[in-house]
Each structure stands twice: as C-alpha cells, then as structure tokens.
N, C-alpha and C positions, 0 to 999 in steps of 0.2 A: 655113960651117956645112953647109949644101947639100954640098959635097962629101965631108964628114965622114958625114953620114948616108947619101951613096949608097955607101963605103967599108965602113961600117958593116955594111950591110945585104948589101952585097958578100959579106962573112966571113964571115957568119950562113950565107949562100944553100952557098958553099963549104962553109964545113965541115958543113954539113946533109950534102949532098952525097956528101962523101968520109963519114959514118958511115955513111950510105947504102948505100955503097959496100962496105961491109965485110961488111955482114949479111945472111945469106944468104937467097937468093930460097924463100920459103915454097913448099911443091907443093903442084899443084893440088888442090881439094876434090874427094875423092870422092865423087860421089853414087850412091846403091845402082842398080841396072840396074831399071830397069821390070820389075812382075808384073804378071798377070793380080789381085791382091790390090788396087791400088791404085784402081782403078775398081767392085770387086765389087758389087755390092747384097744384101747376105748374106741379107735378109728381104721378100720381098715378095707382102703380100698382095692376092689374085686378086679380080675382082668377086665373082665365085662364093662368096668365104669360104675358098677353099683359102687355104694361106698354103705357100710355098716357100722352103724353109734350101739358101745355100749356105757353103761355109766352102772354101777354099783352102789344102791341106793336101798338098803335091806327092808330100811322103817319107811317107807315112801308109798303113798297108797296112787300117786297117779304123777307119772313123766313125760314131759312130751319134748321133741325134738323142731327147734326154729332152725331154720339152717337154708342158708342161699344155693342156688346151684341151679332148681327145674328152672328157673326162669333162661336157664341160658343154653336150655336145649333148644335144635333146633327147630321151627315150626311148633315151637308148642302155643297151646291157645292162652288167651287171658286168664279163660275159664281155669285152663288146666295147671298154671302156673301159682294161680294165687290161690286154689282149692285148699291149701295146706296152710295159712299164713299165719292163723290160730298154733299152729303147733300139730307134729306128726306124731302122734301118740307110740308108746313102746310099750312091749307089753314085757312082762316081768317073769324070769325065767327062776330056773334054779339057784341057790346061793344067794337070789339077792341081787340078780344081775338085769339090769333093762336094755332090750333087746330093739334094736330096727335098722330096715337097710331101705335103702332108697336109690331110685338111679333108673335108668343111665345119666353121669353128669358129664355134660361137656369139658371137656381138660379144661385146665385153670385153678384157680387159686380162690374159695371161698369161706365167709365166715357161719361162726352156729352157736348155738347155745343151749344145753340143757335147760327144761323149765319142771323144778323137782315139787309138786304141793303146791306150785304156782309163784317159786319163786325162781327167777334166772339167775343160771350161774353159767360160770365158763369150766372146763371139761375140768377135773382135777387131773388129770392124766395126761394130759397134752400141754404142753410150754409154748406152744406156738400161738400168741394171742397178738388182737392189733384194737389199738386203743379209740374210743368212740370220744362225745365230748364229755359223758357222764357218766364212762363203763368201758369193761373191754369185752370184747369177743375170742372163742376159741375161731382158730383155722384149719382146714384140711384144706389138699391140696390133690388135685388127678392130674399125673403127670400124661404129659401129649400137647402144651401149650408151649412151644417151643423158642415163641417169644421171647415170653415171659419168664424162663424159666433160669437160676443160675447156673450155667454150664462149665465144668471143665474146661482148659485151654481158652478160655474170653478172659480178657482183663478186667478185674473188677474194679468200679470206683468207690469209692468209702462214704457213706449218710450218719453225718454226723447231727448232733442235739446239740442245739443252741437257745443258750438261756441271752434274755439281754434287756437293759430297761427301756421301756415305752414311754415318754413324753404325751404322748396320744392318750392311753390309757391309763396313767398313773401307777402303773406296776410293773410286775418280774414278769415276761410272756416269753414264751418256747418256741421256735422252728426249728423243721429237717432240713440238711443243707448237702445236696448231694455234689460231691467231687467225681470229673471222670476219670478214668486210667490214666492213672502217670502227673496226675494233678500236682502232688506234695513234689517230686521231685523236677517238673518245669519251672517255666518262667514265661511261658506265652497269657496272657492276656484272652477272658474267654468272656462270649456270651453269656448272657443267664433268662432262663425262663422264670418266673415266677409263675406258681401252680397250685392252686387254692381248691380244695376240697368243696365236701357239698353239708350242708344242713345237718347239725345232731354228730358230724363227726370228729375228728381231731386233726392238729399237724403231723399227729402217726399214720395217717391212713393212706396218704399216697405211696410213703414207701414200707408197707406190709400188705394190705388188700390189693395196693394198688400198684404194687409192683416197680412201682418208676426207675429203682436203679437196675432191676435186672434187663427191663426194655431197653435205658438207655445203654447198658454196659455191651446188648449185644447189635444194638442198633452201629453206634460206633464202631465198634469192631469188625461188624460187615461193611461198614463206609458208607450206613443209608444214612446217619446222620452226623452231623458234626458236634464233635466236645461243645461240652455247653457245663454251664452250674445250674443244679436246679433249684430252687428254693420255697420250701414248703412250708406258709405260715400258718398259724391258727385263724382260722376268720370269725370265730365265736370272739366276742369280747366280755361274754359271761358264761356260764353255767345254764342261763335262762335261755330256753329258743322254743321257740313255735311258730309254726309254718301258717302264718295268716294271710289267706286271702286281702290284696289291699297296701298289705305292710312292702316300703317298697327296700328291699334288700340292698344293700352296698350304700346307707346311707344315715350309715354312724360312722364310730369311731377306726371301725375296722382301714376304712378310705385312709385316712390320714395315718395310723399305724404303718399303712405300707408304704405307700408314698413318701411321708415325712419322717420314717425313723430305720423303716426297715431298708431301701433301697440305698440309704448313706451308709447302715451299716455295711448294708454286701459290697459296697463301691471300696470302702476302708479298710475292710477288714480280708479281704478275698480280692484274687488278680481278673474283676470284672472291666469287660470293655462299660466304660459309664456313660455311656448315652444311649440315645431310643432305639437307631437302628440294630444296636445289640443287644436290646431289652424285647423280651415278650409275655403279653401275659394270661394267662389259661383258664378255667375254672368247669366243673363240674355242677348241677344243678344250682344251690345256694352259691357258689364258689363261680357259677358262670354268671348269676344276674350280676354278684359283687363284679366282675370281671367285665362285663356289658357297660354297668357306668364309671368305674373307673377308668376304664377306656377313651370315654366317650368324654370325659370329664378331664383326664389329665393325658391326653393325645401326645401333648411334647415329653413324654416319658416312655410310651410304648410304641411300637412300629406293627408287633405281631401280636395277633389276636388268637385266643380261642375258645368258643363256645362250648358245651359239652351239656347237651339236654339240660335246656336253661330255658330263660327267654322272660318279656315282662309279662304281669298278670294281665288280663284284659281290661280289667279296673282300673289300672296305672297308665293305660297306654296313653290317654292325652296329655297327664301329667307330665309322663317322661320325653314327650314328643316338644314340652313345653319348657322345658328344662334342659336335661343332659343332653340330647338332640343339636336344642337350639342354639346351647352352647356350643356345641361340636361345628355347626353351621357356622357360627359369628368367629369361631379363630382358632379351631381343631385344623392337625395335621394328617394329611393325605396316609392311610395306613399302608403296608405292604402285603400283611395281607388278614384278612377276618373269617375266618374259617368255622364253622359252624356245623352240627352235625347232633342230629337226636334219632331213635329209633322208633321203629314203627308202630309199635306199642307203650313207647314211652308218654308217662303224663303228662310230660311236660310240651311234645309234641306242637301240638296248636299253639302254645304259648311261640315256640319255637320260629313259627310259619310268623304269626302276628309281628314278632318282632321284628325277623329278617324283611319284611315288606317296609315297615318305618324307616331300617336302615337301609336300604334301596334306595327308599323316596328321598334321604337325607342327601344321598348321592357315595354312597359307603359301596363301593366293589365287595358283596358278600362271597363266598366260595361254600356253597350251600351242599350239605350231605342230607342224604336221608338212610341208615342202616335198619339192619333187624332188630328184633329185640324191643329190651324192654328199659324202665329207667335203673339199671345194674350195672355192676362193678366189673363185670362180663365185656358190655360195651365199653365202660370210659379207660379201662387197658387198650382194647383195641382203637380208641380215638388218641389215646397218646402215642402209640405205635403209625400211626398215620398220619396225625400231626405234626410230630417232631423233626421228622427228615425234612420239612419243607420251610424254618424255620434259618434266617440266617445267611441264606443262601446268594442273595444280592447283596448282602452288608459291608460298606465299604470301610 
C-alpha cells in the first residue's frame, strides 16, 4: 500500500509537472518608473500661517491656484481679498513641480483647487475633500481654530449618510445626520436642529467645510451647548442652480421635502423630541432665504431660527411681505427666538438689513448680529458656534 501511495503521488507530481510545462511563462509585472509625484507633499503649512501648494504637472504649460482663506484675514480689504479670485498663478519649478505659497491664513479649515490648462481638479495628493453640488474640493486646514477643531479627550458624536425616498421629489435624496456623544448607547429623547447649507453646495458641506460635528462635539462637552441631533439635508433639488436676481429661493419642492418627508422621517427613525419647541431651523446664504420662508410659512413646526448672511432680494420684498409675511401675520406662532447675523463685507449684507426691518414691522422679535468679514465659511462656523448654545434653552 505504501508503494501504491508513493506511485500515486508520483503521477500527480508528474503530470502537475508536464501541464506546467505547457503554459506559458507570465511577463514580468510592470511597474510605472518613479516620479517626483510619489513622495510630493502637495500642502504644507508654515509656522508663520503661510501655507504652500505644490501639484506635479510636467506637460502643463499654466497652473493656477483657487483656494479660500485671504478672505478670512483679519481687516483685509474687499480689494485685497477678492484680487486673486481668477486664480493664483504658480510658477513651475524643477521636475515638473508647481510651486506657491500664500498666507498669512487665519486658523481654520478651507477648500482649493488646482486649475491645470484651465481645467479644475482637486489635489491628487490630498484625501481630504468636501463635496459641492456638482464637484468636489480639495481641503487644508491651519491649525489654531480651537473650535472647530477634533481634539483628544472630547467625546465625539458620529455624521452618519442617509439615503431615503422623497414623496416630494420623486426620488432617492441623501442627508448628514449628526449624533451627539453617547447617542447609540442612551435613551433620552433629543432636540434637533435642521441645518441647510448655501447655493452650488451639498448635504457634505456642513459637516466637512463646515465643521458642524467638531463645533457641536466640543460645544457639548464644555456645557455651552446642549445634545442636540443635527440634520443636514440637500436643498438643491437638481443639479441645475443659478443665483438669479428675482428667483424667489425656498419656493419649490425643497419646502415640502423638509417638512413633509424629512422631519417624519427624523421623528421615526431617531429618539427626536417631535414638536416645535424642540425643533430649529438654520440656513446659510441659499440655505437662509430657504430657512426665512419656511419659517415663516410653517411656524407650527419651528420655534428657533437662524439666519446666516441671507435675507430677501430687493425685488421680492413686496412679494414676500404679500405672502410668507402675511401668512405669518393671519396664524403664525410667536418664535423663541430669530437670530440673524451677516458680515460686514458680506453681499448679501443689505439684503440682510431689508429683511430684518419687514420682520420687525411683522412684529418678529429679531436678535440682530452684524460680524466681520465677508460672505465665507470663516464666518458661518463662527455663527454656528454662537448660535447653537442658545437653542433649546427654555424648551419645556
């Protein structure tokens, strides 16, 4: 039997062997030649605050650099903020490598993009991007925003993606849904803010630009503000947007998305208190008009307001004084509170002023800010870090 099995195993070894034998020898793996790309550091910021882009572009006869940040120095001028908005050109070094440094940038957290021949791209070197409505952006970041920033020893809460069907809109739409510390393992019962971005951007962008869970994780955690759920939906209800004088914002499908689909789901699906006094609702330029008339429009659902360099066009104001207003007037609920706030170079500014005086005259207790700056992602971090702890706070 023993010789049987070494026979056996003989013939196996063999004919392994000879099929072996037949088939042809694979060539070698090619692997791409070393660049100057592979070791790069595309981004790096200086003690000083400058911060320096490289990108690696050999065949590229002109690069320029778009990237947020002067605007959120302090004192700088209009002039001096928007001089570069074209693009900051880089000039092209050895290897193949394009070269520029920029700065001082105020700490915080901003977006950029390569434009290579006139076409934009986000950094191939850098992972850290935050999603627009029809593209993404690379980000850097200057640490010294202490806010804003994710810190050791804070408890973090978890921003989770939620897909879900729209009745409103006839399709599959995505929001951020931000949990605070200790969420999954309670059983308390929590506020929610709803918190609407601005024009051209996405339901990505309040928590990557814009920071919202690291604010709230350390807001919490110092006691300035109370757990809360956030909820960040898409306010685009297309791919299609354009900022037209006239067009009056918050007065499609998006209204009823929120209202009619999006707030049953948070009440059903999440341990939300589900009524007004534990409802608030937020928005950012596009994200504040939407948030002006839905407010004003569906008052028995929200208690807390907040503006954020918004306000109506000048062209709309008898419109909306004739409508969403007048509604508010004939059987809206007394708010807790409408807090509003643009900066002093922001465009939207005057829109800001015109508004808050309508809501005055309606008899709306406004909580009127005026900051520095300009209409940037600079200021609307700093308005959620100021808005949020005052949210909530009488809710019985």
């Amino acid at each position: 039997m023993l010789l049987l099995s070494k026979l056996v195993s003989l013939s196996i070894l063999l004919t392994a062997t000879a099929l072996s034998a037949q088939q042809p020898t694979p060539p070698p793996i090619q692997r791409p030649a070393p660049t100057p790309n592979d070791t790069l550091k595309s981004v790096e910021v200086q003690p000083d605050r400058h911060v320096r882009f490289r990108i690696w572009a050999p065949n590229a006869t002109e690069v320029k650099l778009q990237a947020e940040g002067p605007e959120a120095t302090p004192d700088i001028t209009p002039a001096e903020a928007y001089k570069n908005m074209g693009g900051v050109p880089l000039t092209k070094g050895d290897q193949g490598i394009w070269d520029v440094t920029i700065g001082p940038i105020t700490p915080g957290i901003y977006r950029y993009n390569f434009v290579v021949d006139g076409v934009a791209t986000t950094d191939p070197r850098n992972p850290l991007t935050s999603q627009s409505l029809t593209s993404s952006r690379s980000m850097y970041e200057v640490p010294g925003a202490d806010f804003m920033e994710y810190k050791a020893g804070v408890p973090h809460g978890a921003i989770a993606t939620v897909y879900y069907d729209s009745t409103a809109t006839n399709n599959q739409r995505r929001m951020h849904i931000y949990t605070p510390p200790g969420y999954e393992a309670g059983t308390t019962r929590l506020p929610v803010l709803y918190l609407l971005h601005g024009g051209g951007d996405s339901d990505d962008s309040w928590s990557t630009v814009g920071r919202a869970g690291a604010i709230l994780d350390n807001l919490i955690g110092q006691g300035k503000a109370l757990p809360m759920i956030i909820v960040m939906p898409a306010g685009h209800t297309s791919t299609e947007f354009r900022l037209t004088p006239g067009v009056r914002m918050g007065h499609d499908a998006f209204n009823d998305d929120l209202v009619k689909v999006v707030l049953p789901y948070v009440d059903t699906h999440y341990r939300s208190v589900a009524d007004r006094d534990h409802r608030a609702l937020a928005g950012l330029s596009m994200g504040g008009a939407q948030a002006l008339n839905i407010a004003l429009d569906d008052s028995a659902d929200f208690a807390w307001i907040g503006i954020f360099s918004s306000g109506w066009f000048p062209n709309t104001l008898k419109e909306e004084e004739d409508t969403d207003i007048a509604k508010f007037r004939s059987s809206g609920k007394p708010f807790k509170l409408f807090w509003v706030n643009a900066g002093k170079y922001d465009i939207a500014l005057q829109n800001s002023h015109a508004t808050v005086a309508l809501l005055k005259k309606a008899g709306i207790q406004v909580d009127e800010h005026q900051s520095e700056g300009f209409h940037a992602w600079n200021n609307w971090r700093d308005y959620l870090r100021d808005f949020t702890p005052l949210l909530f706070r009488t809710a019985k």
